[in-house]
N, C-alpha and C positions, 0 to 999 in steps of 0.2 A: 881769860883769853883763849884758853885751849880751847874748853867748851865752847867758846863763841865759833870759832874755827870747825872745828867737828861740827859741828852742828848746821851750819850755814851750806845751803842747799842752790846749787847753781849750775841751770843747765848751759849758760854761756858761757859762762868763765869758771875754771877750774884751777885756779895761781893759788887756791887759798890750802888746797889738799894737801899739802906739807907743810902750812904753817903750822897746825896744830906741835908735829910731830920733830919739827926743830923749837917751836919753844919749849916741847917736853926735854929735848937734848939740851940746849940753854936751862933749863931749870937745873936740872940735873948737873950739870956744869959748875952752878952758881953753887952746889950745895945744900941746895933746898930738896927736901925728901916729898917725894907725891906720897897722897893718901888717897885715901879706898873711892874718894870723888875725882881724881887724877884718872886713875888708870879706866875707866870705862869709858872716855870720850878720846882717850889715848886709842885703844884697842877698835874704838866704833870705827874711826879714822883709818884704819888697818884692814880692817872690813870693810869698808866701801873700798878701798886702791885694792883689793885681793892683794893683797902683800902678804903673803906669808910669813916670809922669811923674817921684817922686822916683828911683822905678830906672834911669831913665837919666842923673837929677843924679848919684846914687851912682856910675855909669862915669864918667864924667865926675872923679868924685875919683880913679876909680881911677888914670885916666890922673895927674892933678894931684900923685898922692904918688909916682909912681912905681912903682904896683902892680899896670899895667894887665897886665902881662906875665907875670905870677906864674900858673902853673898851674892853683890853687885858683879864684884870683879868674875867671881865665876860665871854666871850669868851671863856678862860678855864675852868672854871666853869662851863657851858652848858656841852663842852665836856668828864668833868670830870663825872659831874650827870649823862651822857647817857651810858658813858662807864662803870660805878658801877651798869647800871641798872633800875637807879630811873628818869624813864621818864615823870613821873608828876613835879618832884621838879628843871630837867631841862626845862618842857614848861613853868614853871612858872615864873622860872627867867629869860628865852627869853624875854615871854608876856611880864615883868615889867622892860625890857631895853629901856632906853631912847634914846639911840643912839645903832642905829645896822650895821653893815657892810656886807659886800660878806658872811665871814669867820663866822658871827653869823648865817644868814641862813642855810648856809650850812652845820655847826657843828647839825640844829636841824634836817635836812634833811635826812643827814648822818645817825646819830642816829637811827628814824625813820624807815627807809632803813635797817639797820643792826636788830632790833627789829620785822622785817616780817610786820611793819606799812605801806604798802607799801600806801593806800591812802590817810592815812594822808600827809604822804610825797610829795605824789603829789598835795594835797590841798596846800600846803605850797608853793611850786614848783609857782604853776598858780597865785598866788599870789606875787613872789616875782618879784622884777621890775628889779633888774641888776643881771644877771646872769651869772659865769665865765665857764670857761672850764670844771673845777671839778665838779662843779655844773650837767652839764648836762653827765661828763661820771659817776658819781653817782648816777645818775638818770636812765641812761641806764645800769648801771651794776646790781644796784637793782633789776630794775624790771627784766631780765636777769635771775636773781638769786634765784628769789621769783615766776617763774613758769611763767611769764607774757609778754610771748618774743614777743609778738606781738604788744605790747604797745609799749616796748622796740624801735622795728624800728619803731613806728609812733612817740614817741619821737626823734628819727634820725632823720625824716624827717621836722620835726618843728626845728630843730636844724641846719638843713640846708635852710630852708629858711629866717633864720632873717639875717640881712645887720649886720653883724658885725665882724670885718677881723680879730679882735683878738680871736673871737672864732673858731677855725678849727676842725676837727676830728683829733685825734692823736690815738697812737698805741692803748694806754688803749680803746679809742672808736672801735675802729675796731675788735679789740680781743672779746669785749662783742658784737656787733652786731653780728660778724659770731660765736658766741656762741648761740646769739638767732635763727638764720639761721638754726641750728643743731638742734637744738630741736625742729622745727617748721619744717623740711623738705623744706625751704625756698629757694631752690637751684638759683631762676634766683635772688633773692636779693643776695645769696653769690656772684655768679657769679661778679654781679654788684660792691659790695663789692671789690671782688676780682680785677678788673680794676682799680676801684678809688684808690687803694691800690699803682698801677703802675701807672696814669697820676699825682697823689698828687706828688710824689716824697716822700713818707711816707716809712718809712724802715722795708725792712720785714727781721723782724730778728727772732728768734728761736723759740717766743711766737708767734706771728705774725702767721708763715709760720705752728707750729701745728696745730692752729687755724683753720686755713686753709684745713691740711687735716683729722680734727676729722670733719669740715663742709660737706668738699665730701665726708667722708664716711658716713657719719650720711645720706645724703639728698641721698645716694644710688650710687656715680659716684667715684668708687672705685679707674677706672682708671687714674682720675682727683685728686685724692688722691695721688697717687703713681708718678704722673708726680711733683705734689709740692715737694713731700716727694722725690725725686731723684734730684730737684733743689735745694734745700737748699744748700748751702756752709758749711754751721756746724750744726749738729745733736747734741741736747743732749741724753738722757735715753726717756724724755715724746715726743720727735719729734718719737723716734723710737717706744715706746709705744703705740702712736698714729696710727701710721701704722698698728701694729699688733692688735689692737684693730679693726680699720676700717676692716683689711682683715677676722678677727674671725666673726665680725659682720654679714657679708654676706657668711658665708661661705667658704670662699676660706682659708682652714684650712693649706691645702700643702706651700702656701705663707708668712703664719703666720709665720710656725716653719721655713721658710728658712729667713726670714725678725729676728728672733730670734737668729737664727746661725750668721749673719751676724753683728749683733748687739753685740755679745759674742765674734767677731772676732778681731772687733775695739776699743774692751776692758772698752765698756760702759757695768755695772751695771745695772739690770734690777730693776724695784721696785716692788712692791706689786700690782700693775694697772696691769702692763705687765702680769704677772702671771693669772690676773683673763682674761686677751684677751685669752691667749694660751688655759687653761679651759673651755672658753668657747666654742672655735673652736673644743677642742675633742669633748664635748658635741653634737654638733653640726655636727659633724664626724662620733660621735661612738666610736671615738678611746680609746678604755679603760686603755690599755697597756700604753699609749702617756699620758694620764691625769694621772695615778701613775709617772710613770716618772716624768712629772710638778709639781706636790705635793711631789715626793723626793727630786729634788734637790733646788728646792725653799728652804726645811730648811735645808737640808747637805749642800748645795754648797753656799748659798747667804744668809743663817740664816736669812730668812722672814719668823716670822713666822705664820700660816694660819690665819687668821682672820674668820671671821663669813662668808663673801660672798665667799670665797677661798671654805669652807667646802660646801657651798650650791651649789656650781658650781659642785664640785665631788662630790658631794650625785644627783645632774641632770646627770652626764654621769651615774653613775653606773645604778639608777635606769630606766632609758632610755632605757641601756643592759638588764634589767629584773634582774640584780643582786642585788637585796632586802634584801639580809642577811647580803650582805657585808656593805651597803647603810645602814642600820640598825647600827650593829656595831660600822660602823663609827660615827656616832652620837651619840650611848656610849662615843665614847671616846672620847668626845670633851672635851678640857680644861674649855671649857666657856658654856651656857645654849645655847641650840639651838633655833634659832629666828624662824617666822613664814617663813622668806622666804627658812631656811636652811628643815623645816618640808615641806614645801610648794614644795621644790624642789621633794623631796617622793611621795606625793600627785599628784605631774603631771606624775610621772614616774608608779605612777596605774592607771593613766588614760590611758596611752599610752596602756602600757603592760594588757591592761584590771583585774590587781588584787585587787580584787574584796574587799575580807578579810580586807588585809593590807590600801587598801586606805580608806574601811568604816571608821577603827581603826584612821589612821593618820588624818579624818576627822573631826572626833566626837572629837577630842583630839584639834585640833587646832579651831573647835566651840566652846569647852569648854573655851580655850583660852583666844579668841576675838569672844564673841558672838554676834558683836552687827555687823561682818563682813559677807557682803552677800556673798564674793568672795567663802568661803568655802562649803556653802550653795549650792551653783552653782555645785561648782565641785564634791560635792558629788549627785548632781544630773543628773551629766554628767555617773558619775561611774554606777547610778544603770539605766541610760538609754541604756549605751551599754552594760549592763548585760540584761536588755530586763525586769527590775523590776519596770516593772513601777507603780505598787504600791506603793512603797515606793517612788518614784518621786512625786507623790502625797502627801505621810506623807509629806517630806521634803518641799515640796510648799507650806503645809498647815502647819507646822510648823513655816516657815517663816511670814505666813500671821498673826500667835496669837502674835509673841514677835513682828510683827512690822519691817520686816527686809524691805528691799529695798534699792537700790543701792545710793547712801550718793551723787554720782554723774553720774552725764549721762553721758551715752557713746558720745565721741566725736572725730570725725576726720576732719586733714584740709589739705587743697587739694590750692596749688600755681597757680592760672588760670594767666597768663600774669603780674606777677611781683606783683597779690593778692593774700593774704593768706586768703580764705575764711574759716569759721570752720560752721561746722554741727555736729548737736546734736540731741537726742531724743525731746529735751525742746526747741530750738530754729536753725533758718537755716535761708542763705541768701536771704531773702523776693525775692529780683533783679532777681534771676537768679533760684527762683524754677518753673518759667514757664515753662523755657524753658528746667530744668530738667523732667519735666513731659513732655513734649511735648517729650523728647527723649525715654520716660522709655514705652509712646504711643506706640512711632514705632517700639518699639521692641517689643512690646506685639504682636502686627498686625501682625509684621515679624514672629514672633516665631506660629501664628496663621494659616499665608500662608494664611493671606488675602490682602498684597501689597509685590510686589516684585521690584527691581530694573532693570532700563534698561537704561544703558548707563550712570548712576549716577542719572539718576529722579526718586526719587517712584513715583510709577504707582500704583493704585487700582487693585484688577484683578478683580474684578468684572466687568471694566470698559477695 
């Protein structure tokens, strides 16, 4: 009965989350002693409700019965300490296990992983000797998740070189590599991806195949987007979401709203994602008229109601239009405190529209904010640059310089040369290949000089 209890998974009804843990106290009551299959659906129980406080009563019996030493129970125990939080009092009782399994590593990896520890995690990783499937799509989905997508597939690729037939890529790995793909601009590893997807005999099913076209559209190949997205056999809301996301992304705003039509035709629901695509493609458009419409029937017709990036998406069209009063207002009447990106959307739309007043105002307001943020610093030195104030571009540089401001991180772009994702930065660049970036950034100097020209594909000196 415990186990049935612990176990039993409901997102409507939640009456059953203490039954486990009153017939564990009725058991106990009656004089009946738990064993080493008691306490881990005890403990599972405690980790789902983040209860602490009975979850550390529960070690506490484990020790008491005799049980503290049992594999399983520790096991639970790890994951229960990680999942409440207390990630010192879970490596502690790792470190002090005498015997460990797959399932003990991986519950501290896991942990780890979900906590933003990402190298510890991998310190643990390079260290452990038998590694399963989970192991390493936990490993790739982490770092994945944690901004690190380039690790991500060099983990893939170690992952496909060891000789061991029971570890395969499966969907879960796939899903997260062309997740790292997409936010890497990784297009010949999706590509890749995408094949090994078809000779594995690996099933593309609904996660799979969005996967797919949030990858092409992210890495720029819209049309390769839209050929997955017409293959699919069954669409859900985020297959369709996906699409109108990819076509808002780049632009192609007419596609959005007809990929939206068609999506409202088939009688799927759109959700709160979908909403910020369409948004953004007005943005993106202009379309003023189209971004009110999006923002009415989003709460008359499908009661979603705006969230914070909804309101910063239409505070970017208006203010884009030069419509600053309306853009204003709106932000009165937000239910919720306006974030730096919903101010921030204001902010770029007096950059555009060059006002002057209102973006000083929206500036000094979001520095007072977060002062310790160079981004705003910037853009209000962008504002009095193409106002032609460049004395006050000076206060502001030099106000920067007394509190200490500078960019927290460098600017970084990276660029897929032949299946490598090289990344360049202010602070560091590919030692390998800046020769031969200079040797090119040369001939263009020369060329743009009209001191060597081309003849027949040779440069030629013209001096010579």
């Amino acid at each position: 009965m415990i186990r049935a209890y612990a176990s039993k998974i409901s997102k409507s009804d939640d009456s059953h989350l203490l039954q486990s843990l009153l017939l564990f106290k009725q058991m106990l009551f009656n004089g009946i002693s738990p064993d080493c299959l008691t306490f881990p659906f005890v403990i599972k129980e405690c980790s789902r409700m983040l209860d602490s406080r009975v979850g550390r009563s529960i070690h506490g019996e484990t020790i008491k019965f005799g049980w503290f030493c049992d594999l399983y129970v520790q096991n639970s125990l790890v994951s229960f300490y990680f999942e409440c939080g207390f990630l010192n009092s879970a490596r502690k009782l790792f470190d002090e296990m005498l015997n460990r399994d797959v399932v003990s590593w991986n519950s501290v990896i896991i942990g780890y992983l979900r906590g933003g520890y990402l190298d510890m995690a991998l310190e643990l990783f390079t260290s452990m000797e038998n590694r399963n499937i989970i192991t390493w799509n936990s490993m790739i989905t982490g770092f994945v998740q944690g901004g690190r997508g380039k690790e991500a597939l060099q983990l893939f690729h170690k992952m496909q070189n060891i000789s061991n037939d029971n570890i395969k890529p499966d969907k879960i790995t796939m899903a997260s590599l062309l997740s790292a793909c997409a936010s890497l601009g990784a297009i010949d590893h999706g590509k890749w991806i995408h094949g090994y997807l078809s000779r594995s005999g690996v099933e593309c099913d609904v996660v799979i195949g969005t996967a797919l076209i949030d990858m092409y559209g992210k890495c720029g190949n819209v049309e390769r987007a839209y050929e997955v997205f017409t293959e699919m056999p069954k669409k859900d809301n985020l297959a369709w979401t996906a699409m109108i996301s990819a076509f808002a992304l780049h632009g192609y705003s007419k596609e959005a709203f007809d990929t939206f039509e068609e999506m409202e035709a088939v009688g799927l629901k759109p959700n709160h994602v979908t909403f910020v695509g369409l948004l953004s493609a007005c943005a993106h458009s202009g379309w003023v008229e189209k971004g009110h419409w999006c923002f009415d029937i989003m709460r008359q017709v499908y009661s979603i109601q705006p969230q914070l990036h909804h309101y910063a998406c239409m505070v970017d069209i208006l203010s884009r239009a030069g419509l600053f009063e309306e853009a204003e207002e709106l932000i009165r009447s937000m239910p919720m405190e306006p974030d730096v990106f919903v101010w921030g959307a204001l902010l770029g739309g007096c950059q555009i529209c060059g006002n002057i007043e209102l973006g000083e105002r929206v500036a000094h307001y979001l520095i007072d904010l977060e002062p310790r943020n160079h981004a705003f610093y910037i853009n209000l030195c962008d504002i009095y640059a193409k106002a032609g104030r460049f004395k006050d571009v000076k206060r502001i540089r030099a106000l920067m310089k007394e509190r200490g401001i500078r960019k927290e991180v460098a600017g970084c772009s990276m660029i897929e040369v032949d299946g490598l994702v090289l990344e360049f930065s202010v602070e560091r660049w590919p030692v390998l290949e800046m020769d031969k970036i200079l040797l090119v950034l040369q001939l263009f100097n020369n060329e743009i000089k009209g001191t060597m020209h081309y003849c027949d594909g040779i440069l030629l000196d013209a001096q010579n």
